[in-house]
N, C-alpha and C positions, 0 to 999 in steps of 0.2 A: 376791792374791785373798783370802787370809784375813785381810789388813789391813782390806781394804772390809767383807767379813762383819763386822769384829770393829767396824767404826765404824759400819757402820746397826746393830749390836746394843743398840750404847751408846747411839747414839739414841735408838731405841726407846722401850730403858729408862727415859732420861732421860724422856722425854715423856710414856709412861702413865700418872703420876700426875695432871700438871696434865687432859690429857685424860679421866681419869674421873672428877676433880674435876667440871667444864666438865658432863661428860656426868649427874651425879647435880644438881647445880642446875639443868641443865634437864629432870630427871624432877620434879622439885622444886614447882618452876615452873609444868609443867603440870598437876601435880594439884592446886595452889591456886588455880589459874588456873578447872578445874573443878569441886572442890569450895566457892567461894565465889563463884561464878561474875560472875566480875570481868567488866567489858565490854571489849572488844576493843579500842575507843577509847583506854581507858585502859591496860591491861597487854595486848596481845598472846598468844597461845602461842609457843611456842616455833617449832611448824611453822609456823605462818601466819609468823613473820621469815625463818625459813630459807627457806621459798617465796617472801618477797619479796625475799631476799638473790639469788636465783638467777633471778627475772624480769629483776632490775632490777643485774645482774652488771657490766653494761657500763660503763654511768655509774659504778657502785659503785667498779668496777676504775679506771677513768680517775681519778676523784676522789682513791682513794685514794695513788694514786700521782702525782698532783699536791702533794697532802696529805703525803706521805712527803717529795719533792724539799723541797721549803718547812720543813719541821720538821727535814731534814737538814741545810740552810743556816742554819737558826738556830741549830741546837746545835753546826756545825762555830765559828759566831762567838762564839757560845757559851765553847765549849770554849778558843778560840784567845784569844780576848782574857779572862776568865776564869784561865788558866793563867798569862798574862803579868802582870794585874794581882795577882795573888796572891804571883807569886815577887816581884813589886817590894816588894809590902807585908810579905811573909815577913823579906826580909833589911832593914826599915827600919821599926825602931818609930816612929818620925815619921811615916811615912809610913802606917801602919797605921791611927795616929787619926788621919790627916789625911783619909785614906779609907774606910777599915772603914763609919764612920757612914753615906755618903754609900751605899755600895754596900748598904745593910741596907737602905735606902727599896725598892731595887729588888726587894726583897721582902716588908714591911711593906705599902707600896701596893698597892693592887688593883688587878690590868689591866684589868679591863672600862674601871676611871675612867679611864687614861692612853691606852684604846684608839681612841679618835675623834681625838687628838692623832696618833697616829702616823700614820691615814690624811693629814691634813692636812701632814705634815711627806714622806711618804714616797710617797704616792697612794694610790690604788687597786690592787689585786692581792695576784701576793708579794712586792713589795718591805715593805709593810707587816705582815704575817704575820710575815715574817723577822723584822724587831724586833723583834716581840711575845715571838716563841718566845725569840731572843738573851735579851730583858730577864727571862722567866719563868724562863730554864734559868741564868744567867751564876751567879748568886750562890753555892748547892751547890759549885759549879766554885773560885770564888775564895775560899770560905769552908774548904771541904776541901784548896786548896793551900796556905793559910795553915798550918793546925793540922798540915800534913804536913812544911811547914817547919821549923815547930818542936819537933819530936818526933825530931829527929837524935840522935843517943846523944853525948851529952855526953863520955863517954870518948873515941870516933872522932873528935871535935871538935878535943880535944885532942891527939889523936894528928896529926891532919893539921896542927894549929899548929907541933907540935915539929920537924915532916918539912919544914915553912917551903911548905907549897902553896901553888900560888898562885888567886888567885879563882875562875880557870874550871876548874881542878882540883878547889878543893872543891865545887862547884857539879855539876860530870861526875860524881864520883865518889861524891860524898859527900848533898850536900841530895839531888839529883836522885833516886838510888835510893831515899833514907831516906823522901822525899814523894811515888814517886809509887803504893805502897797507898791513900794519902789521894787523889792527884788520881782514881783507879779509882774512887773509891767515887762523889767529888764529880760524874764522869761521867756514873755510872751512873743516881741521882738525876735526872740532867740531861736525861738520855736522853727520860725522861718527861714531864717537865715543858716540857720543846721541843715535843711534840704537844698539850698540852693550850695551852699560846702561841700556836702553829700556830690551831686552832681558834677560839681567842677573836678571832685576828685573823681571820681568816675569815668571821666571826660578825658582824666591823663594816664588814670592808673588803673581799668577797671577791666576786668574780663570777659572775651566775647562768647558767643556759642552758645550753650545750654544752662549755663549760670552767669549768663547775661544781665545786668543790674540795667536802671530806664535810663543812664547816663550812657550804658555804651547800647542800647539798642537806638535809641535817640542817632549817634552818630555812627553806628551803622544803615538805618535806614537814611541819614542826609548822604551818603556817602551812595547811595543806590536812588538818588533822587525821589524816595519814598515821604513825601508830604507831609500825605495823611498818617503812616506811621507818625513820624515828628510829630504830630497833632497830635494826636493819642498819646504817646505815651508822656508827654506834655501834661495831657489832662491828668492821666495817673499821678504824674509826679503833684500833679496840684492838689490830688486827693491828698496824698500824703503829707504834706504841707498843712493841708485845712485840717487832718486829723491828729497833728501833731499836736498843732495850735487850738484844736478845740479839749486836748486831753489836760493841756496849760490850764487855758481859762476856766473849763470843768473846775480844777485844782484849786486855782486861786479864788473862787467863788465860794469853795467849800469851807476854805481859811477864813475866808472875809467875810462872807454873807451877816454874820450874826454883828458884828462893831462896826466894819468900815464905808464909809458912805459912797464909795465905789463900787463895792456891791449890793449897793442898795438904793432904791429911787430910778431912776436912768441912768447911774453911772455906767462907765464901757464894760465891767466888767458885769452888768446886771443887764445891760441889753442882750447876753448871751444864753442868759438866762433858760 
């Protein structure tokens, strides 16, 4: 019992700040909203979103968890193929220039320009979303396993040469610990950039009506000068976003907590704590 107490405490705690953050940019909000009196068309109040957040809950809720499955399959491929391409490239400087360049377009490019191709290659729906998010989140992922590869403590290195290890020993024991603070971080990054993918594919390829995702209710309601819609289902997509990335850092906290000084003391990953 006083475990439970002692963990909705920590909640709590954890959370009043972003929450009266949240709660003072929208006192913020409203009073510039009234004292320049902006038109509603354009900037909303704050209550006129939250009223239509809660008219319009059902769709909101359906989409956004449409929206969430599709942004979690992107960043599980994401994370999956990301992880593998990095550890190849980590233990193979050939193979680093052969690829590095090639994976840096995949962030250089802009998705909106590659996003009509992927409906074409993939259809209509989430199968096409799913790429989006993969191609927006992969890079962070393979960029942060790389630099995690190569940050192994040189002295360790040599110690497991003299011990005669062999490949998948230093790999278990050794890269794998040493990389993966870097693969945490590259995740975390990822996390987000998987729902803003999500979206853009949405945006070009996604379905209207009754299996609505918040990319096309979003551009349905801009489309009918609906604001405060935009506002909302904005907020939604932000939920999803933050519960993406809080189910990361959860993750990496649980890896970490016990050896790495990231998860422990102030580090970012223990401020989440």
């Amino acid at each position: 019992m006083k475990s439970t107490a002692h963990a909705v405490g920590h909640l709590l705690w954890a959370a009043w700040p972003p929450l009266l953050t949240v709660l003072v940019i929208c006192v913020i909000w409203g009073l510039c909203h009234y004292v320049f009196e902006i038109p509603a068309y354009l900037v909303p109040t704050p209550l006129a979103v939250g009223q239509t957040a809660w008219e319009s809950r059902e769709p909101l809720a359906l989409g956004g968890l449409r929206t969430a499955l599709t942004a979690l399959a992107g960043f599980g491929v994401a994370a999956i193929g990301g992880v593998i391409l990095g550890a190849m490239m980590g233990t193979s400087r050939m193979l680093t220039r052969g690829l590095y360049p090639i994976t840096t377009l995949l962030q250089t490019v802009p998705l909106v320009a590659i996003a009509p191709l992927l409906v074409v290659w993939f259809g209509y729906g989430p199968p096409s979303a799913i790429a989006a998010a993969a191609i927006a989140a992969i890079f962070p992922v393979i960029a942060n396993t790389v630099d995690g590869l190569r940050s192994v403590d040189p002295g360790l290195s040599e110690l497991f040469s003299q011990l005669r290890a062999k490949p998948g020993q230093r790999w278990r024991l050794l890269a794998l610990p040493s990389s993966l603070p870097g693969i945490i971080t590259g995740l975390r990054i990822a996390a987000g950039l998987a729902v803003i993918g999500t979206l853009i594919g949405e945006f070009v390829g996604g379905y209207s009506g009754e299996n609505a995702s918040l990319g096309m209710i979003i551009l349905s309601a801009m489309r009918q000068s609906r604001t405060d819609l935009v506002f909302a289902a904005v907020g939604f997509a932000a939920v999803v976003g933050f519960a993406l990335f809080g189910v990361v850092n959860a993750a990496g906290w649980l890896l970490l907590h016990t050896w790495h000084p990231s998860a422990q003391g102030g580090g970012s990953l223990a401020a989440w704590k």
